[in-house]
C-alpha atoms as a printed R data frame, in Angstrom:
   type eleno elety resid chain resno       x       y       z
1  ATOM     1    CA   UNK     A     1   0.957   5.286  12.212
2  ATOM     2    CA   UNK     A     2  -0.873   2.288  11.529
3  ATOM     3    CA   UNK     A     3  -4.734   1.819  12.258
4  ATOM     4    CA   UNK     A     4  -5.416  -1.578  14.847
5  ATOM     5    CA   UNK     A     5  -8.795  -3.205  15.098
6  ATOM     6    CA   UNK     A     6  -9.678  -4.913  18.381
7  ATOM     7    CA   UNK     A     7 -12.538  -6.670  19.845
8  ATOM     8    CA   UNK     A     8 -14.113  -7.331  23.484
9  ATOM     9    CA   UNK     A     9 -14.111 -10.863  24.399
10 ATOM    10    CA   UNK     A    10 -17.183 -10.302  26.613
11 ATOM    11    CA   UNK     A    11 -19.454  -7.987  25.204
12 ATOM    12    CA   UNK     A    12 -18.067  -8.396  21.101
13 ATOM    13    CA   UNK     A    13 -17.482  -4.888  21.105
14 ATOM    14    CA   UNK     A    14 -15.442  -4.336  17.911
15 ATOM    15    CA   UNK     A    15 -13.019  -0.723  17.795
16 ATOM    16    CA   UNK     A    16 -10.075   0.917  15.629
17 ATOM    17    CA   UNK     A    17  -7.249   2.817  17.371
18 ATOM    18    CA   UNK     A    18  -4.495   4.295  15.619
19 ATOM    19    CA   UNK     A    19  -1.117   3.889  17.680
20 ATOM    20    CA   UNK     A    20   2.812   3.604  16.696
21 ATOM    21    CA   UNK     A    21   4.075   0.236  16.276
22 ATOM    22    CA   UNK     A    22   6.167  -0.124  19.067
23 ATOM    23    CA   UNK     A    23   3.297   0.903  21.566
24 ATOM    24    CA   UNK     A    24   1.777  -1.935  23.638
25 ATOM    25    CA   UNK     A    25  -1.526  -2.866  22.404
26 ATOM    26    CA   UNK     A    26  -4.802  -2.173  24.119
27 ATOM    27    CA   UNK     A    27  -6.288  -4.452  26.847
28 ATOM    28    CA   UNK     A    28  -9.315  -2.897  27.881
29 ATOM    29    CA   UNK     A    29 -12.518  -2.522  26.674
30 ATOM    30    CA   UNK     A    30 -13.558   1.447  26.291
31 ATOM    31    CA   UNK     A    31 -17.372   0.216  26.999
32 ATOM    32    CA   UNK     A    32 -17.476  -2.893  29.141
33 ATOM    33    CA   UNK     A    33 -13.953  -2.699  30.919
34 ATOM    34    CA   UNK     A    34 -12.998  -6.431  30.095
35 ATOM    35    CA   UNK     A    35 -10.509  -8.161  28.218
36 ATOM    36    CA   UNK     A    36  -9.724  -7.273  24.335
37 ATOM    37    CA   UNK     A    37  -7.747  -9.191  21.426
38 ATOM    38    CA   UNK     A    38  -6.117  -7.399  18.280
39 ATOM    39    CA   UNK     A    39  -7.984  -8.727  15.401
40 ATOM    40    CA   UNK     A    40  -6.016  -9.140  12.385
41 ATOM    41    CA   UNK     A    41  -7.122  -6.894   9.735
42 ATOM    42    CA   UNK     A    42  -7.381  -6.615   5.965
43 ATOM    43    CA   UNK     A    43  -5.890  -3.380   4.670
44 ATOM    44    CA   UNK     A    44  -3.049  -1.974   4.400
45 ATOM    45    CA   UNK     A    45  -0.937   0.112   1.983
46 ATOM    46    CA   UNK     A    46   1.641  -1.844  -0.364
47 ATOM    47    CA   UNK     A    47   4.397  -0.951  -2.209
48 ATOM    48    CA   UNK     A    48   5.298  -1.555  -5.826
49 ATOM    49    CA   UNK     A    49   8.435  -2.619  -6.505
50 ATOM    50    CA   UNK     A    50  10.567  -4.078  -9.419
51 ATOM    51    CA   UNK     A    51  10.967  -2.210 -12.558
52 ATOM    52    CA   UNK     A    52   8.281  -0.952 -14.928
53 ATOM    53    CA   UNK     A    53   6.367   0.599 -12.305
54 ATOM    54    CA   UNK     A    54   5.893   4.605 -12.319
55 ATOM    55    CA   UNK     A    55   7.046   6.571  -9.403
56 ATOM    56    CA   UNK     A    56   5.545  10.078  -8.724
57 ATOM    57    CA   UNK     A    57   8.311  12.797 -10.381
58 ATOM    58    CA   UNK     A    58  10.198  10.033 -12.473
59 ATOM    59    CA   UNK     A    59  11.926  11.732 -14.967
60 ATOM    60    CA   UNK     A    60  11.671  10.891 -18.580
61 ATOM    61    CA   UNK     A    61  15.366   9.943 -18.361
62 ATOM    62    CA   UNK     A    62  13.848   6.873 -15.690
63 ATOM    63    CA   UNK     A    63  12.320   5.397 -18.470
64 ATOM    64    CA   UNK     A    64  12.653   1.152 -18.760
65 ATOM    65    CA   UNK     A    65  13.887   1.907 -21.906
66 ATOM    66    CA   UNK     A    66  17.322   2.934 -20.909
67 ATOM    67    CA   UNK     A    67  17.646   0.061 -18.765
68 ATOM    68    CA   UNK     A    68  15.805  -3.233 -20.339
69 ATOM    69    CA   UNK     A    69  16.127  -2.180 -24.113
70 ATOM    70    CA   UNK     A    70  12.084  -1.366 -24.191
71 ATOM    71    CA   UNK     A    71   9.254   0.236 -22.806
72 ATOM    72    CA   UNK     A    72   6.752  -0.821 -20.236
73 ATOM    73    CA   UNK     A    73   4.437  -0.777 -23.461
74 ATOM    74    CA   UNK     A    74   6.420  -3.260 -25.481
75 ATOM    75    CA   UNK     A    75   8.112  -0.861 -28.002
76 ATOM    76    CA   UNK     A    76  12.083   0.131 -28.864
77 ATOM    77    CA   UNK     A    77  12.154   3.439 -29.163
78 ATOM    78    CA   UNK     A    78  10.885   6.225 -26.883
79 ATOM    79    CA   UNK     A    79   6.870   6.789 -26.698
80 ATOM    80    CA   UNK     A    80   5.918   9.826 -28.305
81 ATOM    81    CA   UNK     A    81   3.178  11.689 -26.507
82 ATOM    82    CA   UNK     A    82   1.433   8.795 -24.327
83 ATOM    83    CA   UNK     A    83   2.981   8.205 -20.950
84 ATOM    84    CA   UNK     A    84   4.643   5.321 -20.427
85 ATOM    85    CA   UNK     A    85   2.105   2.400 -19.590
86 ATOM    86    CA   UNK     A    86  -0.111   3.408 -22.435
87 ATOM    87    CA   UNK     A    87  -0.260   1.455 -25.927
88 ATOM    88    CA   UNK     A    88   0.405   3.484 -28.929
89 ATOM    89    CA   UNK     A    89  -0.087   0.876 -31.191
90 ATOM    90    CA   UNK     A    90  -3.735  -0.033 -30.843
């Protein structure tokens, strides 16, 4: 459930609430009773997507090697003890 931040247009008071996306947002200040606006925020979780990026619980059979020809780390064979990501070469 996502995290909103809203502030009072009278008295500037500034608040989170958490609520689901498909409730109606808050129009009320909890302190002065007047009108409030969503503010827009700047956080949020992201995903990672594409290939090369680790997932929790990948198996070693997941690795980029089976499916671009190389490792994340540049090389053509399988990495021996670093996990994928890591340099062995330096």
């Amino acid at each position: 459930m996502p995290t909103y931040e809203y502030e009072c247009r009278a008295c500037g008071y500034r608040f989170e609430h958490r609520q689901a996306m498909n409730e109606a947002p808050i129009t009320e200040c909890p302190k002065c009773h007047q009108t409030v606006s969503r503010t827009i925020s700047g956080g949020s979780g992201f995903i990672l997507k594409g290939s090369g990026w680790s997932r929790p619980g990948a198996s070693k059979s997941s690795c980029s090697l089976e499916q671009e020809g190389k490792t994340c780390c540049g090389q053509d064979e399988r990495c021996a003890t670093p996990h994928c990501g890591e340099r062995t070469d330096e």
